[in-house]
N, C-alpha and C positions, 0 to 999 in steps of 0.2 A: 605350201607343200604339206602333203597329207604325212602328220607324224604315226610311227608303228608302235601299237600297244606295250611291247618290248621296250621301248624305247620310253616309252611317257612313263615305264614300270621304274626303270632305272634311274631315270628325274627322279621321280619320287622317292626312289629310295635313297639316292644322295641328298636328296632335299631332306629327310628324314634325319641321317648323317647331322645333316648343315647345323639342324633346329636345337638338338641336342650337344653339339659339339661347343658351342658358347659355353652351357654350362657348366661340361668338364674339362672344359682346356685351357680357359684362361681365366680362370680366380686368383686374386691374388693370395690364396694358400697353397696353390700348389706348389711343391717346393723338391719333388720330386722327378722320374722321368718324362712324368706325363707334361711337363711344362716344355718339353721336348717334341719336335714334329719332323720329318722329312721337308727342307724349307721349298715353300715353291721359287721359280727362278725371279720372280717380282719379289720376292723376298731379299732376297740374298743380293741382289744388285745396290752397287752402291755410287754414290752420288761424286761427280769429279767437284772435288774440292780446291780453292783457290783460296788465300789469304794478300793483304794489302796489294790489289791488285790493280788498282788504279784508280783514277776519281773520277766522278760525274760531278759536271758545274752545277745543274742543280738539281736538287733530291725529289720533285715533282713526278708523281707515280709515271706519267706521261713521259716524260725525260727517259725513265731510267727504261720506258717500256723500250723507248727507240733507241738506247744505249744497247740490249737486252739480245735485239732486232740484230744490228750489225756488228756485237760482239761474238754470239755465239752461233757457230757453223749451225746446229740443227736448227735454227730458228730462220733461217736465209731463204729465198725461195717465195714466189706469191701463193704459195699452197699453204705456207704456216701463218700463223697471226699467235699473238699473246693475250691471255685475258688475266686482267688484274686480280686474285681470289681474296687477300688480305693482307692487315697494313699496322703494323703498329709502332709507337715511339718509346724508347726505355728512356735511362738517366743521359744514357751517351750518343742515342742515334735514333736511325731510322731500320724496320725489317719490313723488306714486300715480299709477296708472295704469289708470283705467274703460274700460268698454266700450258702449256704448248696445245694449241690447236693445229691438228691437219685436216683441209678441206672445208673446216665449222666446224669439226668434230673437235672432242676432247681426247687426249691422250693419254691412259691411265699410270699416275702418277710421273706424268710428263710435267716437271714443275723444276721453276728456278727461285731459290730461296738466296732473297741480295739481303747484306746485313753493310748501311754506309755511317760513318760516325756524319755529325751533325752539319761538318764543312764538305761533305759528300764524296769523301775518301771510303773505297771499297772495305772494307774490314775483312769481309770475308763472303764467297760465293758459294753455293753447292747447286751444282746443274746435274739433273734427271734427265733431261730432252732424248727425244733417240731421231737415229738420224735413219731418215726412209726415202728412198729412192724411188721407189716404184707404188701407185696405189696398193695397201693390204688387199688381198685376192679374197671375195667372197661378198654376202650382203649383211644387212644388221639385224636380228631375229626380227621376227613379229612382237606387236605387244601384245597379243593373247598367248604367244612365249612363255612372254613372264608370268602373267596371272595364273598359267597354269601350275607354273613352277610356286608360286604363292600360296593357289589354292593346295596343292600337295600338301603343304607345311601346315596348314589353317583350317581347320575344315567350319572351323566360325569366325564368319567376317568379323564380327566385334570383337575379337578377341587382338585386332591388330589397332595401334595407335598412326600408323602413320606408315606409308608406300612412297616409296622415288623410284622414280626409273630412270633411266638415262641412256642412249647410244654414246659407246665409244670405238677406241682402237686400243685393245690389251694387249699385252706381252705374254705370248706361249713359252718365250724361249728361245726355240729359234726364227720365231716371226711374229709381227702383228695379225693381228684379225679383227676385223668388224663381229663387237660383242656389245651385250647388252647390261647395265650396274644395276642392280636392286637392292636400295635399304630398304629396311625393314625394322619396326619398333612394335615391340606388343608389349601385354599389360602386366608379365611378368619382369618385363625390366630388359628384356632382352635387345639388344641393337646389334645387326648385323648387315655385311652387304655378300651377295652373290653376284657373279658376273658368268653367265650364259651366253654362248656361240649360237647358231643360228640351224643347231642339229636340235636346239630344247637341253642342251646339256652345261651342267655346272662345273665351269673350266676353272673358277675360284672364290674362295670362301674365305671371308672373314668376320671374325669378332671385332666390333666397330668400343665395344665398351673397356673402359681400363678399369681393370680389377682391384680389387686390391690396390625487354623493358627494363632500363636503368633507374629505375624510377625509387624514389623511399617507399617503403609498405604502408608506413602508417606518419604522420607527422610528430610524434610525440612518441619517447621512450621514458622508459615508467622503469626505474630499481625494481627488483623483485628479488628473495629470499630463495636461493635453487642450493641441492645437495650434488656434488657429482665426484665421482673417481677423478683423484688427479696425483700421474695420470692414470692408475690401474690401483687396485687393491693390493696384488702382491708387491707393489714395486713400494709404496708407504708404508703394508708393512712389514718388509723387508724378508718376506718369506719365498718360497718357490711353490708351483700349485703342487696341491695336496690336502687332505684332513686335516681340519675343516676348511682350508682356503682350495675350495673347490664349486662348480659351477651348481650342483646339484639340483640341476632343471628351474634354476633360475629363483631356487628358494632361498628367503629371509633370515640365510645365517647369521648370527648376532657378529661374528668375528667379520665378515665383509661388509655390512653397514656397519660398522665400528670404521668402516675405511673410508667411509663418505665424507667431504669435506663441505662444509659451508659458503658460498660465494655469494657474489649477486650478480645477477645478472639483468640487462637491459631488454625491454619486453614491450610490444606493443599493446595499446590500451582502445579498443573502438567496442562500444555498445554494452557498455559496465564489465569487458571481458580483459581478462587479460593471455595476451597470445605469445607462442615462441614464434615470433618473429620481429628481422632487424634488417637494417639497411643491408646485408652482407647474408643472412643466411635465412631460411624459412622453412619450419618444420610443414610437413605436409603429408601429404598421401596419393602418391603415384603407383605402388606397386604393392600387389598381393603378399601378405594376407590385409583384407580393409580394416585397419585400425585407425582411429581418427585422432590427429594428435589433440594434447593434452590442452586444455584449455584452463584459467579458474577465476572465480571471483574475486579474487584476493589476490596480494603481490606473492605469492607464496607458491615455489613449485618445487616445494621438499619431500622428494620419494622416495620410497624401497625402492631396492632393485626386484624386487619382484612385482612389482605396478611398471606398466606399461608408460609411466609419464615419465619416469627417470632414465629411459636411453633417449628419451624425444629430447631432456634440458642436458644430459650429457654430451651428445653430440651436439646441440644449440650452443652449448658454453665453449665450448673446446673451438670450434668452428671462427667462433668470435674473436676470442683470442689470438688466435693463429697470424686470422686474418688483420686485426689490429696492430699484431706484430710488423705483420708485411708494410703496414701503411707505416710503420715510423720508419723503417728503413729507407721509406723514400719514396714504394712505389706506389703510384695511384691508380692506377688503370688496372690493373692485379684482380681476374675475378669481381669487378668494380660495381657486382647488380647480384639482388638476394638470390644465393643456389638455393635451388630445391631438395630440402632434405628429408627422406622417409625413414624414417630409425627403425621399421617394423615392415620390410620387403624382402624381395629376390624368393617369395614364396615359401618362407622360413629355409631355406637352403641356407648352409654353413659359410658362406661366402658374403662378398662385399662389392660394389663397383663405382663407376665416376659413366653418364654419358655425357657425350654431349648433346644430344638430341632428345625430345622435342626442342629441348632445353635442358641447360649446362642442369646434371644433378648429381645428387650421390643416392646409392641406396645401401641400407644395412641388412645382412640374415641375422637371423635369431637362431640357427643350427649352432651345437656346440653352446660354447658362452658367446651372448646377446653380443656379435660386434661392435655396436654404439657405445658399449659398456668400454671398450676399451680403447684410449685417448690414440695407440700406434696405430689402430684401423684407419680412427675418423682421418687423422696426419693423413696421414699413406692416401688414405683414397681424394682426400684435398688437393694433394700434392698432383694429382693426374689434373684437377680442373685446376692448379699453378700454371701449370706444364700448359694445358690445354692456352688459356687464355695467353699466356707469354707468347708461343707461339700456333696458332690454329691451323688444323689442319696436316701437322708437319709429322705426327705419331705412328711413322710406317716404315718398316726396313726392320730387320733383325736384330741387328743391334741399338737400331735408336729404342726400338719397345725395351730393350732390357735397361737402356738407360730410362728410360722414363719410371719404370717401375724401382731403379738404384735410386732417383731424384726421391720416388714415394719415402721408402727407405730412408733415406738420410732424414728428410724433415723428419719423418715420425721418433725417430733414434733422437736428434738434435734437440728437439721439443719436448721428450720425457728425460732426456741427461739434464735439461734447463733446468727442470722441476725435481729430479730427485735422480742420484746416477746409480741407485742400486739396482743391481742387472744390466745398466746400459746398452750393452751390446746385443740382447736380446730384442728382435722386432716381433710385437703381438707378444707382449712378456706374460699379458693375461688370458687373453683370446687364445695363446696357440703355448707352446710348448707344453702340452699336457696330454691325456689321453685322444682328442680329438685332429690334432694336427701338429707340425713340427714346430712350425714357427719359423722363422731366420733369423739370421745374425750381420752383424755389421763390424766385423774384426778379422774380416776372411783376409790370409796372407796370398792370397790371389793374382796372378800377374799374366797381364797383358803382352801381347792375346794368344799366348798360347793354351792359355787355363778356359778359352772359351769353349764352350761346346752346344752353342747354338739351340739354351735352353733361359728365356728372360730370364728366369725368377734367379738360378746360380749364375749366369753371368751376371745382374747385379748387382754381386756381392761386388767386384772388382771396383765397381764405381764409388759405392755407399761405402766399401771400407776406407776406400781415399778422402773422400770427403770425411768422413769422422778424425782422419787424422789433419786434415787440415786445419778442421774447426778447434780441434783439441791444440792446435799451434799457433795459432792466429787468432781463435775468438769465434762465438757464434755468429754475433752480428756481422761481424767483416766475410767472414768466410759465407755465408747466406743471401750477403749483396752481393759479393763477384759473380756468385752461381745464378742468381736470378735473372741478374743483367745479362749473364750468358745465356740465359734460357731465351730469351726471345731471337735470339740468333739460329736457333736449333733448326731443323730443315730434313726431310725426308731425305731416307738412306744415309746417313750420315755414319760415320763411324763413332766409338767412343773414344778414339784418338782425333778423330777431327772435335770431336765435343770437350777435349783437352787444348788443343790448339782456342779453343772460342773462350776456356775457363780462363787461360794465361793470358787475353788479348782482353778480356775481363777486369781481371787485375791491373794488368796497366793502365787501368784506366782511372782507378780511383786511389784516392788516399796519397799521393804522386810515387804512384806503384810502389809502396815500400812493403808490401807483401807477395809481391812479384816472387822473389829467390825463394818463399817458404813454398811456396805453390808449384813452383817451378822444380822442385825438388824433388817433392813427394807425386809430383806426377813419373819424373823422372825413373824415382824409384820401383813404382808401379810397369814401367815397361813402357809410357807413352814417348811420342820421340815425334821429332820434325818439328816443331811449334815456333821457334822462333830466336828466342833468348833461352839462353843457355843449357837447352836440352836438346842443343842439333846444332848441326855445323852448318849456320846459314850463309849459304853463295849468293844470295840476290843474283843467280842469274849468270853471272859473270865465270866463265870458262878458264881464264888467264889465273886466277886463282882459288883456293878453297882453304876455309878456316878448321883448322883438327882441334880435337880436346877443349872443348869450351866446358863440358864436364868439371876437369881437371883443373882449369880454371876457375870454376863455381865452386869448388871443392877446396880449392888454396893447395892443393897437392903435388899441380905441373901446371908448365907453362900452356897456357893454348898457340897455337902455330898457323902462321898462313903459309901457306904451300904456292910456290910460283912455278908453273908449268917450263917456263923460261926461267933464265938470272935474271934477275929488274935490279935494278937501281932505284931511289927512291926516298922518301922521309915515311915514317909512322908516329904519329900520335894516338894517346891516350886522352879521353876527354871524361871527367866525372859529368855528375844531373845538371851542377850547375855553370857547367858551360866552360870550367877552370883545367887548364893543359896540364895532366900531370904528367907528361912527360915529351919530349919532342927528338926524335932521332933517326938518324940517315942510315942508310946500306947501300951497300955497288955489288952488283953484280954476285944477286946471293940467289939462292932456291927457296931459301925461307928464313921469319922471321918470327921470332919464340917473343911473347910478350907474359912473364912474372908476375902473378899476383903476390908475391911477397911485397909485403909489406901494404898492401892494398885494403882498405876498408869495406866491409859490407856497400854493396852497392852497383848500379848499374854504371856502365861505362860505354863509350863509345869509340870505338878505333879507326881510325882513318888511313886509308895507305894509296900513297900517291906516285906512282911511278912514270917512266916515259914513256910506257901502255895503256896505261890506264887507273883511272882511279874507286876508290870504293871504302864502303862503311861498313861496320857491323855494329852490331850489341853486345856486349859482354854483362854477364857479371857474378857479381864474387858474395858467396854465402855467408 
């Protein structure tokens, strides 16, 4: 069909739109309105979530596809098929990752994210699917569609890294339609995808980047002598930015190299050179401006901050660590292949990001104070390839982006309080609360989810403030394993109370949940609700009765209560962890029956109530 000039005018100018919209909408410094959007309806939809819902015999992608098949209604029918996208194993289980096909096609963000513990018991579901009745009306553009829509944006081919296209079936809203997906990768760092109808026009746009070969590099790591911020100059020395602890275009103040600290670091050694690179991290040169990292003859990579080689070993050290950290917790698959790191990109723009494509990377701006320079960026922007590699893929829905950017958050907060807690609560304590940008905090008294207002960067605060109190109750380490292990559970559209319910299903999992009740608490506190143990009144289902005030009973304050729709007669017990009846007692013909934590010890508990209707269990337990 012959397109009208009008028409290819107005591609172009929302293509135009599209190209620059990356750059000012989602940095992770924005901290303001602008993090704010009108959501589209693919936005805002959210994912129907299930917990302990049943088991598959065995955990074999294959299994669970035809579990998948004739479990969930939209997938029924010979018109759908499921295609397997990704798969990974944490401490506790298994997470896959499907896609809904209709016809052959793909269905955009048509996806079932299954999370089973290791015996093939369901943990937790979140289902995208949509359910379609009739073929979507219309055909799927041309692909000189797209290149047009391409060229608009490009007006030099080289200037792009990398083109996908794809037919799918999107979501307008109130229908599907046959529409067209284009990523898009060029050489300023940018990664985006468009998806165009079959008029040539761009029906939706996204920033593909989070803001703000598994092979070894080399066979030999070589000590080497590096200076670096740790983790920020004002945070060691204990000041707030200002005269003279100020960026002053990147110049050789005697008072912020006075804040460099001495380490060493592990470095690659081929052809008398020695390189920032390591099994885990690789300084390099992907994005404008071309700086070529820092190279030298010697074990020796101790620089100004005003030499270009000291954000290349700042970020290379920070990165290492981080990452070293993650592996003694336990995880090994965690980002498991050297990232690509640029300490001198995004075109000196004031900003920072994570892609995933061509390949997993980070890149730093040099606008404001040098990002790399400061240890909350490199975190934060780490924390998206955490995220990313935990679970792939899964980074879409409105509230999950805000958690992913709380997740940035907390590690960068959790790993400068490790190293030094003055200012704590400020995130980018160096980079940002100054003349250049605001920064954020991790201490917001923000509660769920009325306090949301459908903008990542302040929705989450709600998240990262929870986690810093948890971590402050419980421990870094502990509180960094529950959340990890919940990360690869994580799943498009999810809410941040469904990502509550996976932190509490987390914790039970480890240490024989004896940080259950501090988690379960302060989520509690926060406004999350439904989860499981002792922050919702779980019915398993059962209509004949309902358990009230499990609160009250996690509290020691009141009794919690089952409510019997009828009088039952019946026995109830009490059961501590290890299996021992603390208590055993009958009723006739009552409406309900009040069970006392007085006198009760910290701890979980199991209740059992068995009458001539029926019988059933819960969890309990007391803080």
């Amino acid at each position: 069909m012959q397109k009208s000039n009008d028409r290819k005018f107005v591609s172009a100018l929302i293509a135009f739109i599209v190209l620059i919209f990356p750059i000012l909408s989602f940095g992770q410094k924005i901290n303001d309105g602008m993090g704010s959007r009108l959501p589209h309806p693919v936005d805002v939809r959210k994912a129907v979530s299930s917990f302990n819902s049943g088991k598959i015999e065995n955990t074999d992608t294959a299994f669970v596809k035809e579990y998948l098949l004739s479990a969930i209604p939209n997938l029924r029918g010979a018109d759908f098929s499921v295609e397997y996208l990704e798969g990974k194993q944490s401490k506790t289980g298994f997470h896959y990752l499907y896609r809904q096909n209709y016809q052959g096609k793909p269905i955009y963000r048509g996806t079932v994210k299954i999370n089973l513990d290791k015996s093939g018991n369901i943990i937790s579901l979140f289902d995208n699917t949509y359910h379609i009745v009739e073929t979507p009306a219309g055909k799927f553009p041309d692909t000189d569609d797209c290149y047009d829509i391409i060229k608009s944006i490009y007006q030099e081919e080289n200037d792009i890294v990398k083109i996908f296209i794809e037919d799918l079936y999107f979501d307008l809203g109130p229908r599907l339609i046959p529409a067209s997906r284009i990523e898009l990768w060029d050489k300023k760092g940018n990664f985006f995808e468009l998806v165009i109808n079959d008029e040539q026009m761009i029906v939706y746009e996204r920033d593909m980047n989070n803001y703000f070969n598994n092979n070894r590099v080399h066979d030999v790591d070589t000590p080497a002598l590096a200076r670096v911020f740790n983790p920020d100059p004002l945070t060691t020395a204990g000041v707030t930015y200002g005269t003279p602890y100020e960026d002053a275009s990147d110049a050789d103040i005697s008072q912020l190299n006075m804040q460099r600290q001495q380490v060493t670091i592990d470095v690659a050694f081929e052809n008398d050179t020695f390189k920032l690179e390591s099994l885990y991290c690789l300084i390099n040169n992907h994005s404008i401006p071309d700086i070529v990292p820092v190279t030298s003859l010697t074990p020796d990579f101790q620089f100004t901050r005003s030499q270009d080689g000291f954000e290349d070993v700042n970020a290379f050290y920070h990165i290492n660590v981080y990452h070293d950290y993650i592996q003694s917790l336990g995880f090994n698959n965690i980002v498991d292949y050297p990232i690509l790191v640029d300490a001198h990109g995004m075109g000196g723009a004031d900003n920072s990001n994570f892609s995933s494509t061509p390949s997993p990377r980070l890149t730093f701006g040099e606008g404001g104070v040098d990002d790399a320079e400061d240890a909350d960026v490199i975190i934060h922007e780490y924390g998206h390839a955490i995220s990313y590699s935990a679970a792939p893929s899964t980074n879409q829905g409105i509230e999950r982006t805000a958690l992913d950017e709380a997740i940035g958050d907390y590690f960068a907060a959790s790993y400068s309080k490790s190293i030094n807690s003055f200012n704590w609560e400020k995130i980018f304590s160096w980079d940002g609360h100054n003349e250049f940008w605001n920064g954020r905090v991790v201490e917001s008294s923000k509660h769920y989810p009325e306090d949301l207002q459908s903008n990542l960067y302040k929705d989450a605060e709600i998240w990262s403030s929870t986690m810093m109190q948890i971590m402050d109750a419980i421990g870094r380490e502990a509180a960094d394993e529950i959340l990890i292990e919940a990360m690869y559970n994580l799943a498009t559209n999810i809410t941040m109370n469904d990502a509550a319910c996976l932190l509490l299903q987390s914790a039970q999992s480890f240490n024989s949940a004896q940080h259950v009740y501090t988690v379960s608490y302060f989520l509690d506190q926060r406004g999350f609700s439904g989860c499981g143990i002792g922050i919702h009144e779980n019915n398993t289902g059962n209509t004949d009765v309902r358990l009230i005030n499990s609160i009250g009973f996690a509290e020691g304050s009141s009794s919690a209560e089952l409510r019997f729709n009828s009088p039952q007669t019946g026995i109830a017990e009490l059961i501590d962890v290890t299996g021992r009846i603390i208590f055993s007692e009958s009723f006739s013909g009552s409406l309900e029956y009040k069970i006392s934590p007085k006198n009760l010890s910290s701890g979980i508990y199991l209740t059992n109530v068995t009458t001539q209707n029926f019988s059933s269990s819960y969890k309990l337990m007391k803080w």
